[in-house]
C-alpha positions as CSV (number, residue, x, y, z in Angstrom):
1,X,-45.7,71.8,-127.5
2,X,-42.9,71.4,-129.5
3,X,-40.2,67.8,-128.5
4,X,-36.4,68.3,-129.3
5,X,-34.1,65.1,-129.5
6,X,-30.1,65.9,-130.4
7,X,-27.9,63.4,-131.2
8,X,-24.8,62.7,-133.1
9,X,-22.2,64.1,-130.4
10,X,-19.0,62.6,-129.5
11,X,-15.2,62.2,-129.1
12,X,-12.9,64.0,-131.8
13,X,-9.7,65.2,-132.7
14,X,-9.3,68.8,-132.8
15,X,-9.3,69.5,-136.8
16,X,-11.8,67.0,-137.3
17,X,-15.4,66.9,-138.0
18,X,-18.9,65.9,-136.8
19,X,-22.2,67.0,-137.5
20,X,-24.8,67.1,-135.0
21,X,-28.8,66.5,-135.7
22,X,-32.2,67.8,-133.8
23,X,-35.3,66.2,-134.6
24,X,-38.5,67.8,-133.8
25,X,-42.1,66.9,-133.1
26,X,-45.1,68.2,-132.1
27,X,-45.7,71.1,-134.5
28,X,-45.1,72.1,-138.0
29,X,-41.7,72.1,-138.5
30,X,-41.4,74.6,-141.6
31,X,-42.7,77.2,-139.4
32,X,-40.3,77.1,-136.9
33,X,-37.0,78.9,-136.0
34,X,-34.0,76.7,-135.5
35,X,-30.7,77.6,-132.8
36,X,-27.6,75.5,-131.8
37,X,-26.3,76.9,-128.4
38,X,-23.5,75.5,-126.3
39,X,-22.7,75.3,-122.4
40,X,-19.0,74.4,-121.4
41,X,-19.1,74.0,-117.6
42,X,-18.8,76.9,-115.2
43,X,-19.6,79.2,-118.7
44,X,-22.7,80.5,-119.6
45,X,-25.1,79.0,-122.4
46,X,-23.9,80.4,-125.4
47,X,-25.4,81.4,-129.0
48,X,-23.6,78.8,-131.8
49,X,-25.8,79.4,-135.1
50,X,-29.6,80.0,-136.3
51,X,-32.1,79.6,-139.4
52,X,-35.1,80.8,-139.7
53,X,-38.5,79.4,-140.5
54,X,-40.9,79.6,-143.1
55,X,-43.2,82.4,-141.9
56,X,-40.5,85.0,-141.0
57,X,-40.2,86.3,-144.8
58,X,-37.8,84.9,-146.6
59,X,-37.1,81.6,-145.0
60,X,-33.3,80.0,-144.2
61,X,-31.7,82.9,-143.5
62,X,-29.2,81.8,-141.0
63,X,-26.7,83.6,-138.6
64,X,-23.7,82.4,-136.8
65,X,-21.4,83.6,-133.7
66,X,-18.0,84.8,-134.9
67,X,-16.3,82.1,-132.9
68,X,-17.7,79.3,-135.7
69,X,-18.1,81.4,-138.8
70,X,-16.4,79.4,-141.8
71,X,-16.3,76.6,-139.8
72,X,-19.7,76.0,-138.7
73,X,-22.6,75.4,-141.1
74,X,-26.3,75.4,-140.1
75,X,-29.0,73.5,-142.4
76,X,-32.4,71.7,-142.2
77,X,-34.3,69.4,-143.7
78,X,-38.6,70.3,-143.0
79,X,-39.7,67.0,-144.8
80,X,-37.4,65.0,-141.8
81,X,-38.4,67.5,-139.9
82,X,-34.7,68.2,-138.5
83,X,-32.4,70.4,-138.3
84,X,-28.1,70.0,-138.6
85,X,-24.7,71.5,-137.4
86,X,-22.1,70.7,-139.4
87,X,-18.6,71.1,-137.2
88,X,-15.6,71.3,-139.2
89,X,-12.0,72.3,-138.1
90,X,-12.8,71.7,-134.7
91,X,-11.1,73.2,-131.3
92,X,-10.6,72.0,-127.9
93,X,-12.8,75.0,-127.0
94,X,-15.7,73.5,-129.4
95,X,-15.6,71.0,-126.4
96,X,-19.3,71.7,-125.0
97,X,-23.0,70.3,-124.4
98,X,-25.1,71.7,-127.8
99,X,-28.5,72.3,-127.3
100,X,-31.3,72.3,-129.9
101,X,-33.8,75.0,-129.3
102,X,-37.2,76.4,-131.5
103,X,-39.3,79.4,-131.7
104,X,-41.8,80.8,-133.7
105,X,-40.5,81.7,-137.5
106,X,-37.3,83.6,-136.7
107,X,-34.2,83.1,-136.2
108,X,-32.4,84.9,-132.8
109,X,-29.1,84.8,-131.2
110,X,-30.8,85.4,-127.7
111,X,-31.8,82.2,-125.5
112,X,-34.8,84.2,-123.9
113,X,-36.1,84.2,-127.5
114,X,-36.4,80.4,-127.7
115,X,-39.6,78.6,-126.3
116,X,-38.4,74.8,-126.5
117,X,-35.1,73.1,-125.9
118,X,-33.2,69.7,-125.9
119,X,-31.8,67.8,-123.5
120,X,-28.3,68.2,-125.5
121,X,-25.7,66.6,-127.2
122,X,-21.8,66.3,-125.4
123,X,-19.5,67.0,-128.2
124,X,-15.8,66.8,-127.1
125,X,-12.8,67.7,-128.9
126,X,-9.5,66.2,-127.7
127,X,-6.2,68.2,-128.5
């Protein structure tokens, strides 16, 4: 089993910045693949930004949803065993829950793919 905590969400101004975190336990974290999704309410969850783990070849290859490319970066840290979304240039339609989710080594842009998820972080961006 595999525990996800996110945190670091909150109240900003649109062009502003925030990063959120996911710490992990339960497993090896280097193996695993890392997402960020989002859920806005009455919207369905949606795909934010990936990274792969180390067994799915070459390690930290990441992919992003066109809405956040350039503004959006995804990064981890194994020996913290956590993984970040760095927000910059942010929109009122940024405003969502983020979820932290894990699979085995590779990264995917489909939720089915992911075996364990957070509880989420609100992040709301005020025009």
């Amino acid at each position: 089993q595999v525990r996800l905590v996110e945190s670091g969400g909150g109240l900003v101004q649109a062009g502003g910045s925030l990063r959120v975190s996911c710490a992990a336990s339960g497993r090896s974290f280097s193996w695993l693949g890392m997402g960020w999704f989002r859920q806005a309410p009455g919207n369905e969850r949606e795909f934010v930004a990936a990274i792969s783990g180390a067994g799915a070849g070459a390690g930290g290859r990441t992919l992003y949803s066109d809405s956040v490319k350039d503004r959006f970066t995804i990064f981890r840290d194994n020996a913290k065993s956590t993984v970040y979304l760095q927000m910059n240039s942010l929109k009122p339609e940024d405003t969502a829950v983020y979820y932290c989710a894990a699979r085995s080594f590779q990264a995917g842009m489909r939720a089915i793919e992911y075996d364990y998820w957070g509880k989420g972080t609100q992040v709301t961006v005020s025009s």
